[in-house]
N, C-alpha and C positions, 0 to 999 in steps of 0.2 A: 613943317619940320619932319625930317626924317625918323624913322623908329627907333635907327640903331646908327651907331657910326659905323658897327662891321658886322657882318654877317658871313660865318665861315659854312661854306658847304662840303658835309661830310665829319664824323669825329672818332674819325684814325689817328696814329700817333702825328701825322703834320696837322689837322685839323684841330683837334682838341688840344695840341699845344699850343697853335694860334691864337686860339679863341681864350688861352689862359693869360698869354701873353697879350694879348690885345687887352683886355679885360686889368690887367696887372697895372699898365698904361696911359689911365683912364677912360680909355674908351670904351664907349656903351656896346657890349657884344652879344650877339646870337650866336648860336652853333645849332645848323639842321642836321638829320639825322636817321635817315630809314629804319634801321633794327631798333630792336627791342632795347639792346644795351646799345653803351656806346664804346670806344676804342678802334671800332674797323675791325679788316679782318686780321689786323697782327693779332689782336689780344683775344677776340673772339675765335677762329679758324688759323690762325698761323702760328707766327712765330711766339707766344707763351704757352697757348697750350702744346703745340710739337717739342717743347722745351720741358715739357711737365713729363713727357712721354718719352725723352731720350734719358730726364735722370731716373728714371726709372727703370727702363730698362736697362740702365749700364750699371743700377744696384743691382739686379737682377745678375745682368754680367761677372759683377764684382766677387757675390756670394755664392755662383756657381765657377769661379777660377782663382780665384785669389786671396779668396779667405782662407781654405785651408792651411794654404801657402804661409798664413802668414797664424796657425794655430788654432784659427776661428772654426771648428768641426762640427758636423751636425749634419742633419738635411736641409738640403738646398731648397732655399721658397717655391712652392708654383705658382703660376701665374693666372690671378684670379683678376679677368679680363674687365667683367664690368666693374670689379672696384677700382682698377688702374683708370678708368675712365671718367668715376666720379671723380676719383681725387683729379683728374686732369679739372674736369667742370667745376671742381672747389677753388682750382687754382685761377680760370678765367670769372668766376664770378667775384672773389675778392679783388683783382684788378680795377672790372668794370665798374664794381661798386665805389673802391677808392676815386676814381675820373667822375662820376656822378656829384662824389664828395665835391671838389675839387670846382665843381662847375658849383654849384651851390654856395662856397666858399670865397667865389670870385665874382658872384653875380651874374653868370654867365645864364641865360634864355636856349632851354631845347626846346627848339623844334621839333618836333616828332613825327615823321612824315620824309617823303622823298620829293625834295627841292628842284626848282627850273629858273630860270630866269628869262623871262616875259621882255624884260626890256635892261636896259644899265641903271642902273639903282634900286631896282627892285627884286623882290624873288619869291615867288609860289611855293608855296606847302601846303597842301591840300587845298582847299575852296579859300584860300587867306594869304592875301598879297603884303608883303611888309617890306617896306621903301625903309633903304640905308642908301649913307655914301661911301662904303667900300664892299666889296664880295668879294672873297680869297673861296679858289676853287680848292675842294681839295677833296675830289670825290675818288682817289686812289683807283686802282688796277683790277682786275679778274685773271680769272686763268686762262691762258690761252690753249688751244687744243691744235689735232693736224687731221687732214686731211679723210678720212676713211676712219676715222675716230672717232666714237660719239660718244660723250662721257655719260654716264646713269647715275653717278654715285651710287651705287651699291655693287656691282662689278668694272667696271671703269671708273674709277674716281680720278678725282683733281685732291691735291692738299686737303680740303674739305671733306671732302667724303673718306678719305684714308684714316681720320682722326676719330670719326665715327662706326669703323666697321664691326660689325657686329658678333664678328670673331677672327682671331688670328689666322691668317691662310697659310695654309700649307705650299701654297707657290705664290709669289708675286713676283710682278715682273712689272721693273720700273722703267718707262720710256724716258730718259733725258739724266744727263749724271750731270747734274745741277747741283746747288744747293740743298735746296726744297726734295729732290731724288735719293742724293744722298743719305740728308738727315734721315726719311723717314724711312727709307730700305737700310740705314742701321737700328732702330727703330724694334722692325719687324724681322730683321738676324735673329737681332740678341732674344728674341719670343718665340724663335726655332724655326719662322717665314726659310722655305728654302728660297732668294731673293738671287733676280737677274736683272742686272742693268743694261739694256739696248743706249747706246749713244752714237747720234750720227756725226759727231768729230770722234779725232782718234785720241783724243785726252779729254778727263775728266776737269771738269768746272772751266770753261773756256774764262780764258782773259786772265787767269793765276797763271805766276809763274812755274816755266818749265818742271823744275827741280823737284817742287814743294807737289804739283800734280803725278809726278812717278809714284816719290815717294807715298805720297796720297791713297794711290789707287792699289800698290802694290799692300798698305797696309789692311786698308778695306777688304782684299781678299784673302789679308788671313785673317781676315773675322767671319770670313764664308761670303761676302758677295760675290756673285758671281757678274763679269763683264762680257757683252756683244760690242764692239767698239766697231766706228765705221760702217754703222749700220744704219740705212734710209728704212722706219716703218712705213709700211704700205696699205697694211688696212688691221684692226683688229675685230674679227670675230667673238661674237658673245650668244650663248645659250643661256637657261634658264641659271647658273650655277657656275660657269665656265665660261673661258675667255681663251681663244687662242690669238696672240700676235705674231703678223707674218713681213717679215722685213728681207731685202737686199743690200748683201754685201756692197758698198763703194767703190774694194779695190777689185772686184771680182762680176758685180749681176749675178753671183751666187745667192740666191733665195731660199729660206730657210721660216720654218716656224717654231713658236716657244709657247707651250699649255701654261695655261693660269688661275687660279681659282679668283684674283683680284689683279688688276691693272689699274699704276699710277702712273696717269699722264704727267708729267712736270717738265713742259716744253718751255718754261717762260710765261710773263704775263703781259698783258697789255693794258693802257688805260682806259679806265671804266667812266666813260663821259656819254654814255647814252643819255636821253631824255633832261638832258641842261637848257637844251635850245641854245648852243652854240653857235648852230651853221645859221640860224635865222638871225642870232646877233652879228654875225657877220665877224666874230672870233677867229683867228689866225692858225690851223693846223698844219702839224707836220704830215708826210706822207705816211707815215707811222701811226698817225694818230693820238700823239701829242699835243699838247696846247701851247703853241709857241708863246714866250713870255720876255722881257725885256732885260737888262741886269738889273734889274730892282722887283721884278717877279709880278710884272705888268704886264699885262697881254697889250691889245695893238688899240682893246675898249678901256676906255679910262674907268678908272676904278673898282675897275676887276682885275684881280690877283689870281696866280695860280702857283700852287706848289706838287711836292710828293711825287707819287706814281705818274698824275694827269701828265706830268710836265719829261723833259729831257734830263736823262741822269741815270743812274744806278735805282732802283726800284727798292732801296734800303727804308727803313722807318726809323733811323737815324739823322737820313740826309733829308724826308720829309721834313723833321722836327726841326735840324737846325732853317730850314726853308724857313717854317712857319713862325718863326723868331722873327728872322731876317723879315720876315714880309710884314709882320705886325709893328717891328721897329719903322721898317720903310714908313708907311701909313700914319702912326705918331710924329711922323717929322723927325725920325733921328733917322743913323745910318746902317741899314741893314747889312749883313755880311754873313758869304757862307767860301770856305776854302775849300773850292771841289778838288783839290790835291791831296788834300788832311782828310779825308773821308775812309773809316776801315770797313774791311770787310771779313766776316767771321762766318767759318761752318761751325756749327755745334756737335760734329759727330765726337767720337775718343778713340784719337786723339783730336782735339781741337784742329781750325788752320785758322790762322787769322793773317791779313793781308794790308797793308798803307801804301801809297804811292805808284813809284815806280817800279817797275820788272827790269830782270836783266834782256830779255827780248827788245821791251818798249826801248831803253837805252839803245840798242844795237841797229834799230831801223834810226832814231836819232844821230845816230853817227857820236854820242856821247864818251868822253873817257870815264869809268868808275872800278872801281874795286871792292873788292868783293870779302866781308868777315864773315866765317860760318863757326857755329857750335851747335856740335850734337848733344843731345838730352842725355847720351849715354854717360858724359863725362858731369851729370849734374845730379849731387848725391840727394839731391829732396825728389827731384825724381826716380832715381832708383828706385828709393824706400818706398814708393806705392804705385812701382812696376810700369812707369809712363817712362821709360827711357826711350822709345820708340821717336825719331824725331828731333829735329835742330830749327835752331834761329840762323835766318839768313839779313846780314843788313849789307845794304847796296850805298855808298856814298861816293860822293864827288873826286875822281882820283885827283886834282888840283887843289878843292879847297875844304875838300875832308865834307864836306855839308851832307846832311845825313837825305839820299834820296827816293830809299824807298826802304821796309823792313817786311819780311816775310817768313812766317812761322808758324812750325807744325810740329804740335806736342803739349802737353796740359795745361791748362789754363791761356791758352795762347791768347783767348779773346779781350781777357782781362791783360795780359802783357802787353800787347801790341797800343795800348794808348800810351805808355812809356814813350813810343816811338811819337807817337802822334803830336802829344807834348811837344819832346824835342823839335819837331819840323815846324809848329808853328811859331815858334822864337827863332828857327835859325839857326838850330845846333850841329855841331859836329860831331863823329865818330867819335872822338877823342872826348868832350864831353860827357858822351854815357860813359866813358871808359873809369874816366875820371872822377866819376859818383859813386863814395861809396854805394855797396846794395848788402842787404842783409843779409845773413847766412845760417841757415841753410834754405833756401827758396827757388824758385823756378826763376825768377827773375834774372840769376847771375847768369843764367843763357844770353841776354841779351847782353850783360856787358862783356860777356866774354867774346862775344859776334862781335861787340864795339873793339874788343883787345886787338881783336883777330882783323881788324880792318888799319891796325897800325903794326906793332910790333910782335904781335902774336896774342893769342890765349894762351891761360896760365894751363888750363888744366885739361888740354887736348893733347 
């Protein structure tokens, strides 16, 4: 008999949610696990601690511009570098501890060690083979780097090494106006980083739409970043202390370089499936290097699963999570399910951008009819009152049958608004729907239904 009915490799948000969900299920579950803690790199190196380090420094922001404003006088905080850091470390070890809980509470088996699989039902952790009949891969992403780039962490870093630097710099300069670039070059603004983004397209966050990227970029530089847009880097130079990046222009082979006391690569990631023994199992890859996987999240080997980063999709620990649902329902014999149309995506900078569906571009190569409700933050009085008027909801719906097909929004709390939207698309709603709901008053939220107003017969308060 086998050891285990499932054995998840890797415990990031799609991994350790699997292995709760498997476990939940009745099925007998392991979860492997190289680091020390568990989570992966969202919760250890990503996205909680980079999130512990933007509300901080947008207090920081707050009480050196807008407290006044609003009576609160005094001297402005400084910025005492190693305690912003512990408290970041207090905020990933209450996480990882809670998922410890969690595995304990569910009966879930760590592994502790970094995983391969020798053959299909089996899988290696250190010198100790332990035979199941399912394996859900979910050994997520690393950072990807370029060319004449060699990252150190400690003067070139990746996401990783930015989170740890061992003092604010006086110049950084971020390669790639991403997500992960973004966040952490506002980050290092608001802690007084004079911050330069290189990007080799000519808009910021590719794949957002148009509107919400202007407005985006143009807001970001009056927070002081500064933008190189259309720009190929070509190598970066590093001395003991220093870093200079030398890139060419796109429109121009005009060649140009930018001094640095720290360089953050955030090119993008890729997935992290070294040492699996995939290619010996004779597992399915993409040319990308992805694990290609079936609609029920089945590679081409029976009873190996793969979710998350490994797999094709958005590189979110959201879409990991619902995967790892879907895959552990699949494997109980019910029916897994993931709506890669209902999938958001969210910056954490301020103002927020949060993202669902469709674009007005994506529409336009479609050949689609739709129409278009916007509302500005400026016309929304709970934004006012705490200076986030910067910023509108944009909802995109069906010009024939009103159905709501994508919403896109930039301005406070958008992260938290945009599943309103999310909601709605998974029922099938129309513009007219949010419009038709009341919303409470006074809140950011009535952006949304006023985009919903404004895709029928108007908004009230534009």
């Amino acid at each position: 008999m086998a050891n285990y009915d499932v054995i998840v490799i890797g415990a990031g948000p799609g991994g350790y949610v699997a292995a709760i969900r498997c476990a939940q299920l009745g099925l007998k579950t392991a979860c492997v696990e190289g680091r020390e803690t568990l989570g992966g790199t969202c919760l250890n190196v990503g996205c909680i601690p980079s999130k512990a380090l933007l509300h901080a420094s947008h207090s920081l922001h707050e009480a050196q511009h807008n407290f006044p404003k609003m009576g609160l006088k005094g001297k402005s905080p400084s910025v005492d570098w190693k305690q912003m850091l512990a408290y970041k470390d207090d905020v990933i070890g209450q996480n990882t501890k809670g998922i410890e809980f969690l595995f304990k509470k569910n009966k879930i088996d760590w592994l502790q060690g970094w995983g391969s699989i020798p053959e299909a039902g089996k899988v290696k952790v250190g010198d100790e083979v332990h035979e199941t009949k399912n394996i859900i891969i979910a050994s997520g992403s690393e950072a990807s780097s370029l060319p004449g780039v060699e990252v150190d962490e400690k003067i070139v870093v990746t996401s990783t090494g930015a989170l740890e630097l061992g003092k604010v710099p006086k110049k950084l300069v971020v390669i790639g106006a991403g997500v992960i670039g973004l966040e952490m070059g506002s980050v290092y603004a608001r802690l007084g980083s004079e911050v330069t983004v290189v990007e080799f397209l000519d808009a910021v966050c590719p794949g957002m739409d148009a509107e919400v990227q202007k407005t985006f970029q143009r807001t970001l530089k009056k927070q002081g970043l500064k933008f190189v847009m259309g720009a190929a880097v070509q190598k970066v130079e590093t001395t003991k202390t220093k870093a200079k990046v030398h890139y060419k222009l796109r429109k121009n082979d005009k060649e140009d370089a930018i001094d640095a006391d720290v360089v953050l690569v955030s090119t993008g990631r890729k997935p992290y499936t070294d040492g699996l023994g995939l290619e010996a199992l004779g597992v399915e890859m993409s040319p990308r290097g992805q694990i290609k996987t079936d609609a029920h999240w089945q590679t081409n080997v029976k009873g190996i699963y793969a979710i998350g980063d490994a797999i094709d999709g958005p590189m979110l620990a959201h879409k990991a999570e619902d995967e790892g649902m879907a895959a552990a329902a699949t494997i109980a014999g019910q029916h897994g399910h993931v709506n890669y149309g209902v999938i958001p995506g969210v910056v954490y900078t301020h103002p927020e951008v949060a993202t669902v569906g469709k674009t007005e571009g994506e529409l336009k190569e479609e050949g689609r009819a739709y129409k278009v409700g916007k509302f500005s933050f400026m016309g929304n009085g709970r934004a006012k009152a705490v200076f986030a008027g910067d910023g509108f909801v944009k909802l995109i719906a069906d010009a024939e049958t009103d159905r709501i097909l994508g919403c896109h929004i930039i301005g406070p709390a958008a992260g938290d608004m945009i599943h309103e939207i999310c909601v709605a698309m998974e029922f099938g709603a129309s513009a007219e729907d949010i419009a038709l709901t009341c919303h409470a008053h006074p809140t950011y939220s009535e952006a949304v239904r006023e985009a919903a107003l404004a895709c029928g017969d108007g908004a009230i308060h534009a």
